[in-house]
N, C-alpha and C positions, 0 to 999 in steps of 0.2 A: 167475345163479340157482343157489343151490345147499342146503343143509341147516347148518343149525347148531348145539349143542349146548354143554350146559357145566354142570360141577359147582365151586359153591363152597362149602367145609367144611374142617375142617378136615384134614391129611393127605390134602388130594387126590393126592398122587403114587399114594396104596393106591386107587384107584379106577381104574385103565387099563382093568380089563374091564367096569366099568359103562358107561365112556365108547365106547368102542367096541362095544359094543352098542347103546348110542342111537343112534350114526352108521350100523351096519352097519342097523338099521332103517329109513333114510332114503336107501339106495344109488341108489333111483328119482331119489331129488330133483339127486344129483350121482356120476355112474357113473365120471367122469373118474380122480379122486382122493381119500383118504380122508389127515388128517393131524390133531396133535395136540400140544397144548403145555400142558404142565404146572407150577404152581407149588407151595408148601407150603401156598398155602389156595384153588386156582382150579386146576380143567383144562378148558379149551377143545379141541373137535371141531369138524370142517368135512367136508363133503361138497360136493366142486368141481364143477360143470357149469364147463368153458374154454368163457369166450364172450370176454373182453376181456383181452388181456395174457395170451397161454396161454401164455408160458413159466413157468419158475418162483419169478420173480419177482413173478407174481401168486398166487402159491398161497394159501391160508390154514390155520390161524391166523397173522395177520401182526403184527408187532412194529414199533414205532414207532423213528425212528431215534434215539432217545433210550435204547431199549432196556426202556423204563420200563413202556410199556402195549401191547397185546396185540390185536387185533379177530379178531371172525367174521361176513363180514356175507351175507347174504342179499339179493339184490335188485341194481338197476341203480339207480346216479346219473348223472340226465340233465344234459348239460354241466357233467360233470366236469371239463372239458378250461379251461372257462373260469375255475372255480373253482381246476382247480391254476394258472391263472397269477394270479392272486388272492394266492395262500401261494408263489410263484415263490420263497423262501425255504427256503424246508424242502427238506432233501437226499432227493432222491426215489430208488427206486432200481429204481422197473419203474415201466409206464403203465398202471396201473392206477386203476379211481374207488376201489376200496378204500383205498387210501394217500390220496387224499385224505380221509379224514374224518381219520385219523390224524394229517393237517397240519391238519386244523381243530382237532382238538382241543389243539392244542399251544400253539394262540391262544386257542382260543376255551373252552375246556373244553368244559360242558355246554351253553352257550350257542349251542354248532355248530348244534345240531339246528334254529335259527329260520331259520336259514342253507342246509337240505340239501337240495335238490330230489329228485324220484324216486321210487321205489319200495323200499322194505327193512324189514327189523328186519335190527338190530344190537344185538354187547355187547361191549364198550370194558372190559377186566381194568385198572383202573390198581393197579400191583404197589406203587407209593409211598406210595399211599393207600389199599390195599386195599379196593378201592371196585369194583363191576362196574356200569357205566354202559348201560343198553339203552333202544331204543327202535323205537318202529315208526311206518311212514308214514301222513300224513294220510288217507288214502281207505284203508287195509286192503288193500292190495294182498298183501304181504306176514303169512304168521302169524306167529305169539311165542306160546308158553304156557312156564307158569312152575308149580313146586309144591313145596313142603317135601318130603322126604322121615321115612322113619322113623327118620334119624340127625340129623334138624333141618338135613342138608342141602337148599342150595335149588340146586335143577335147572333148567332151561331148553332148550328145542329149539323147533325149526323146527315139529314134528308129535308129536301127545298121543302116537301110537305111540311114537317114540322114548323118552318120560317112562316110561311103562308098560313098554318093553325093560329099563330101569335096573335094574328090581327095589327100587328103592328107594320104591316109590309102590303103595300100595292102593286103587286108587280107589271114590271113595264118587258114584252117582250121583245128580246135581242135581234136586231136584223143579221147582223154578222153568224151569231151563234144558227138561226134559221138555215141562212146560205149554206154554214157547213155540215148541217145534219141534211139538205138538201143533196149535196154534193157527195156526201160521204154515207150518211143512214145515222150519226149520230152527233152529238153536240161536244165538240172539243174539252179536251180537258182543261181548259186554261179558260172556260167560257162555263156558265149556264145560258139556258134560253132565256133569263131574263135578264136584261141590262142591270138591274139594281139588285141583283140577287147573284152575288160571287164565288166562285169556289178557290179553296186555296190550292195552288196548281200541288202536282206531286213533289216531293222534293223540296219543297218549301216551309220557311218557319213564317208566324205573325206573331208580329205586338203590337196591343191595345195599350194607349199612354195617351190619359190626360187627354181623347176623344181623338188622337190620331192615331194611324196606323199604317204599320210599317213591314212589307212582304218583303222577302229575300232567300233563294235557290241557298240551299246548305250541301247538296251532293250533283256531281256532275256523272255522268256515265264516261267511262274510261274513254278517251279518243283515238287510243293507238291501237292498234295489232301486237301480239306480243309476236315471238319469235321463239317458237316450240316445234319439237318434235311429236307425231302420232304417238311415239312409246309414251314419252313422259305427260303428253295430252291426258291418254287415257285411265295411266293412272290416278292424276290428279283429278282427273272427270270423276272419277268410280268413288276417291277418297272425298272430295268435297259434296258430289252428295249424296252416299250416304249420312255423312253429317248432316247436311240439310235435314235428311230424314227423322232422322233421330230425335233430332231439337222439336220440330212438328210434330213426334208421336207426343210429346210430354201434356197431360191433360189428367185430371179430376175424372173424368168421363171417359168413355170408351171410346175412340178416334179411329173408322174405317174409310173406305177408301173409294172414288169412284174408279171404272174400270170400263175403259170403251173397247180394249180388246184392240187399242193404237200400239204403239210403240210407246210414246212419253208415257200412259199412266200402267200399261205394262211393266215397265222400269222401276216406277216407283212403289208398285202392288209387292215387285221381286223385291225390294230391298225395306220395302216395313218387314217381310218376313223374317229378315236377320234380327229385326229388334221384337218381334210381339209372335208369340207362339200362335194366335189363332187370330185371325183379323177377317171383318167383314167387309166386302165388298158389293160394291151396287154396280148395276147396269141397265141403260136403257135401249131399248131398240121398236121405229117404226114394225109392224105385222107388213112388211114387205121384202121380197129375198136378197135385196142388199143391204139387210142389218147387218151389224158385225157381232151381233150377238155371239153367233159361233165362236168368234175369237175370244169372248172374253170371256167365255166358257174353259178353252185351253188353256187360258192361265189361271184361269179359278184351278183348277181340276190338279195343273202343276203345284201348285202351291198350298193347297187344302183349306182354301178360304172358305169363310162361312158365306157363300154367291146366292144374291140378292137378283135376279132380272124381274124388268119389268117391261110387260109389255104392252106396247100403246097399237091403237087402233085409231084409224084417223075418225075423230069426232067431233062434234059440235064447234070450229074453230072460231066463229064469232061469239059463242058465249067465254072460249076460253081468255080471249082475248080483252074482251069484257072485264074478265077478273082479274085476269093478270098484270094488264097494262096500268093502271091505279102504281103498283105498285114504283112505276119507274119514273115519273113525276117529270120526265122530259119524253120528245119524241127519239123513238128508238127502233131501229128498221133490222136490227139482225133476229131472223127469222129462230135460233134456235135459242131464243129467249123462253119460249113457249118449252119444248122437249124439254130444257135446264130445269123451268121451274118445275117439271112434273120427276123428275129427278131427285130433287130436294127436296119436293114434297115427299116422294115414298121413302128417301132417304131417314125422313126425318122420325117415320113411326119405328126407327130402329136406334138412330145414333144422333150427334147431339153436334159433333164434329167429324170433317171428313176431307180427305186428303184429296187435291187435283193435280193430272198434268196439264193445266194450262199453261200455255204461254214457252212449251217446246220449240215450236214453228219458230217464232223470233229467233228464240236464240240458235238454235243446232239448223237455221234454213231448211224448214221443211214444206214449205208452199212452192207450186206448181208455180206461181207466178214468178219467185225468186229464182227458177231455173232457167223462165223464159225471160228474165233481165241479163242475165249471166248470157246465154247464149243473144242477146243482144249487143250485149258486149263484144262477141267474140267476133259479132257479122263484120264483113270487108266494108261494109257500108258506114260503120258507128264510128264518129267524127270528123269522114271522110266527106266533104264537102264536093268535091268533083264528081265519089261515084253517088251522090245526092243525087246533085244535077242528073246526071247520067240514066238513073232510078227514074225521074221524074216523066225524064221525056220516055225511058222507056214504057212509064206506067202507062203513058197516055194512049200505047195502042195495042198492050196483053196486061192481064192481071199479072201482077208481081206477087212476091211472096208476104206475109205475117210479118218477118222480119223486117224487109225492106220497107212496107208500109211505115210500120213504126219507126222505123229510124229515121224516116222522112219526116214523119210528125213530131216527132221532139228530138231535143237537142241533147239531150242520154238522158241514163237509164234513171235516175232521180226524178225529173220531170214527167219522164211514163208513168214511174210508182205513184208520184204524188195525181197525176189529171186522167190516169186508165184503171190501175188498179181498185176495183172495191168503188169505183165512181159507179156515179148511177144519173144525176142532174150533170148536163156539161152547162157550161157558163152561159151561153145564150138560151137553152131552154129555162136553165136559173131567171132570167132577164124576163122570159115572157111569162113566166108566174109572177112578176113584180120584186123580184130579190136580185138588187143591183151589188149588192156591198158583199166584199170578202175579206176572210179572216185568215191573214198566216200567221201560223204557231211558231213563237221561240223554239229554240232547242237549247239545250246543256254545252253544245259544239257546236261548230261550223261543219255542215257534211261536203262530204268530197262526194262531186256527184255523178262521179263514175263507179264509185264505192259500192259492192252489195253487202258487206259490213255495215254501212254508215246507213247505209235503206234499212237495216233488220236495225241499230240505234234508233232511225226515224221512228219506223212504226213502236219501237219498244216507250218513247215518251210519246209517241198520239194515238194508235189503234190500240195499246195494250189499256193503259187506264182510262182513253176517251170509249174501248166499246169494251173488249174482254171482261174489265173489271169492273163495271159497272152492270155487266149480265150479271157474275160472276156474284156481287157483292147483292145484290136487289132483289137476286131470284132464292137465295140462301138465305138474304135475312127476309124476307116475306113467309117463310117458313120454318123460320125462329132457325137453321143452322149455319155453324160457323162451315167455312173452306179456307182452307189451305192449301198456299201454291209453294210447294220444296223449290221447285225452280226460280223462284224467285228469290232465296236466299241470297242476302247480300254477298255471301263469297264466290258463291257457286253461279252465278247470274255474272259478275266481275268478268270472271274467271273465263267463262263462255264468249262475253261480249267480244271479249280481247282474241279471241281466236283467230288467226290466220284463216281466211276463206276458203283455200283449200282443203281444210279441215271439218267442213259445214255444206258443201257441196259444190258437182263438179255438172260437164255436161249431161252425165249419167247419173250420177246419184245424189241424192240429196242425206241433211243429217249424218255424214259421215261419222263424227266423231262420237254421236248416240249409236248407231249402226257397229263403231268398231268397241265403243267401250263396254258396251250393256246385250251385247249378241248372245252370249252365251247365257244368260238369262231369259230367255223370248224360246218358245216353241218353234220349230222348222216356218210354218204358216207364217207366224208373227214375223219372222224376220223378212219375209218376201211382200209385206206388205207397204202398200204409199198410203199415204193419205184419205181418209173418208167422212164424210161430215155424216148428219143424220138422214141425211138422204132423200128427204121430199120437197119436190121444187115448186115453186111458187104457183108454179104451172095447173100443177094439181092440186094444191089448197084455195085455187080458184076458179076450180070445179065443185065446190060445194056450195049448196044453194046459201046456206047463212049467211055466209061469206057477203059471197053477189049482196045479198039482201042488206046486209049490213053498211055497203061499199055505199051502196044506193041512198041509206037513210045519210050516210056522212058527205056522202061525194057528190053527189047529184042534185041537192036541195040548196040553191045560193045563198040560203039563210043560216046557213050552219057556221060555226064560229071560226073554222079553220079557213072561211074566206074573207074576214078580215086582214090575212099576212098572206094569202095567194090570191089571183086573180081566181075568179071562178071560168070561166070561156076557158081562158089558158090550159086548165088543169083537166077540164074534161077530154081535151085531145091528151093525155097520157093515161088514159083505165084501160089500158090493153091487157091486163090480166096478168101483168108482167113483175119485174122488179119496181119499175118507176108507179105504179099502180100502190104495188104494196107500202110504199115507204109517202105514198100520199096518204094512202089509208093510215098507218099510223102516226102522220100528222095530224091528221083528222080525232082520230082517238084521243091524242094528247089530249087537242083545244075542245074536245069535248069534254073528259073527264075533267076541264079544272077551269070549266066554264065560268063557274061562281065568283072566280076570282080572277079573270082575264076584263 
């Protein structure tokens, strides 16, 4: 895991202090080492976290042994080890996964990347062809943003900070990209908040050629349902990932594990056990009685891990927020941003890498929400036009039910997911803050929009890499550690998508096929439990004076920066203390922290 950077224009050699200021920007991401290779029209920057091959022969920017092409990469490739005996050809000259893409491409060109397991963005300088080759991983693990400068240089880093260190960049902020962190709490994957500062979506390659450039999808997510049985399900669940696991444990350093005492990183705590005799485990939990603490004590306890808790007490939240939010260089409203980072903070005075179950819920259907689309599905009312009608007039003279409402209101259960789920701004309050314009996200497929498959695909290309993985990757690297998501392994992630729905949840149960694969690993407790976040509601974090006091210096004063892109009148009828409160506040926080350059 580490940071990466790079200008190409012309006379890159006259650029040293732009480049090392985009790096010195990103020292969080890689404290180890800072290094730097320059050509007549390419200089490349790296910021090293040593996790794999820490001598110096894993260092970066690395050079191919042809001498010819050049990489920076970001991120972990899982069974590297199998792939370099694949290119057992190529003169290798440390054990590093970085050197193998550098043997890929020596065969393979561009065509590596159908080939590349794991987690990255990378960019490949080929100096023969003057050509800078990037790309990032299928699930967004990894970021990439990209912008012209005001020399018609094109720039690239790991984080929009480092772009904006350059000095070579103005940025202009995105109306669309606003409306959807509006709407939703965070800025699309397929967007930054600023119009002139791009990311390259998940799933995507670029090339730099001769000052054009050229984006294109290299992986789609499966579209179809297979056609399996629970027995054969659950075997292949169990066998693909433990493999997932296995490939994840491989590291230079010791790699433990968070552990919230859920089901998903229960699972994967029980199955690093098959491979590492003694593994550390962390856990966090609010000092209030619906921590899960307890739980993640029972599988410490089963499994004889070396358990890490930590316990938080609710304190000072406007200065934490103070410190932490710098680090996410867009607005960002999911509240357990703040718990994650204090996670990987404690995580990190012990280990260096560490294992997550995020991103379970997508795949094995484990939100509340997807049960209450499923049983939308099932109402007498969902596509039934007549008992609409019917609903309608009844409504107008007894309250009707949850169900009926909704079905009234949208046209199915895709339309709900995308305008009720996880919304927070609807369209006309959007309107009267001043944010007219909206942004719909491609997809890999066309979703069928009765599908709760094709909803758990949606959110896998827009909530997973536009909010999961950018908590996930900003609050880890802020505190110099790598994360690892095993559920996201390319086979095992496939494998899952393609599930039969029956298999992933019914009117009663949800994550069936986690629930029937991984049961007998989970303590009696563990297995009866649903879902639980970290538990303190907005409600109460604005109960503390800071807080207010904070709200007050950003929200209340029409001179503040974040009423440039919202009305100020408009925005003061929303400080109820509520959700739509907090997610102006950290609007506000944004356009304050990066006032300098707005």
């Amino acid at each position: 895991m580490c940071g990466i950077a790079g200008i190409v224009t012309t006379n890159a050699r006259n650029y040293k202090n732009e480049l090392q200021k985009m790096t010195d920007a990103m020292e969080h991401r890689g404290p180890d080492a800072a290094d730097y290779e320059f050509f007549d029209h390419a200089a490349l920057g790296h910021r090293r976290l040593s996790i794999i091959d820490l001598s110096e022969n894993g260092k970066q920017p690395m050079f191919s042994a042809s001498q010819k092409e050049c990489i920076v990469l970001n991120g972990e490739i899982y069974g590297y080890q199998d792939i370099k005996a694949q290119y057992s050809d190529y003169p290798y000259h440390g054990s590093s996964d970085t050197e193998v893409i550098l043997a890929m491409y020596q065969k393979k060109q561009q065509d590596l990347i159908f080939q590349l397991p794991g987690m990255f963005a990378f960019a490949i300088w080929d100096e023969e062809k003057q050509e800078l080759f990037c790309a990032r991983d299928r699930f967004g693990e990894k970021p990439f943003f990209y912008a012209t400068g005001k020399n018609n240089e094109f720039i690239f880093a790991s984080e929009i900070k480092a772009i904006l260190a350059s000095g070579l960049v103005h940025p202009e902020v995105n109306q669309e990209a606003l409306a959807h962190y509006l709407q939703y709490g965070y800025v699309n994957a397929y967007q930054s908040i600023y119009h002139n500062i791009h990311t390259l979506p998940p799933a995507h390659r670029m090339v730099w050629k001769e000052g054009r450039i050229s984006v294109s999808r290299y992986y789609s997510l499966p579209a179809k349902d297979s056609n399996i049985s629970l027995s054969e399900a659950k075997e292949q669940f169990v066998y693909l990932l433990k493999n997932a696991v296995k490939k994840q444990l491989i590291a230079d350093v010791e790699v433990g594990s968070f552990l919230s005492g859920g089901l998903d990183s229960s699972s994967i705590v029980a199955l690093v056990s098959e491979f590492l005799p003694k593994q550390t485990t962390i856990s966090f939990g609010y000092d209030h009685e619906n921590s899960e603490l307890k739980f993640a004590e029972e599988i410490a306890r089963k499994y004889s891990t070396n358990h890490i808790e930590i316990h938080e007490k609710k304190k000072d939240l406007a200065t934490s927020l103070l410190k932490v939010t710098p680090y996410l260089d867009e607005p960002f409203a999911d509240r357990s941003f703040i718990p994650h980072y204090e996670i990987c903070r404690a995580a990190r005075q012990n280990l260096t890498v560490v294992l997550s179950g995020d991103v379970g819920d997508e795949l094995f259907g484990g939100y509340n929400f997807y049960r209450a689309e499923n049983q939308l599905k099932q109402h007498f009312s969902y596509r039934n036009i007549i008992a609409k009608f019917g609903l309608r007039l009844y409504g107008n003279l007894r309250q009707i039910s949850y169900l009926s409402q909704k079905n009234i209101a949208h046209p199915h259960i895709l339309d709900f997911h995308q305008n009720t789920v996880r919304n927070t701004f609807s369209q006309e309050e959007r309107a009267m803050l001043g944010i007219s314009e909206n942004f719909l996200q491609p997809y890999s497929f066309t979703p069928n929009p009765d599908s709760l498959n094709d909803i758990m695909r949606v959110d896998l290309e827009k909530y997973v890499p536009g909010n999961m993985m950018v908590k996930s990757d900003r609050m880890a690297m802020a505190n110099s550690l790598e994360v690892r998501t095993p559920f996201l392994d390319h086979d095992f992630a496939e494998f899952c998508i393609g599930l039969p729905e029956q298999l992933k949840l019914n009117t009663e149960n949800d994550k069936i096929i986690l629930r029937e694969a991984m049961n007998s690993y989970w303590t009696e407790s563990i297995r009866k439990r649903r879902k639980q976040g970290f538990g303190m509601s907005v409600e109460s974090w604005f109960e503390e004076e800071s807080l207010i006091a904070l709200s007050n210096d950003l929200l209340k004063d029409p001179h503040q920066k974040v009423f440039q892109y919202i009305d100020y009148k408009a925005a003061q009828k929303f400080l109820q203390k509520d959700q739509k409160h907090w997610n102006l506040l950290q609007l506000a926080l944004w356009a304050h922290n990066n006032q300098s350059y707005l």
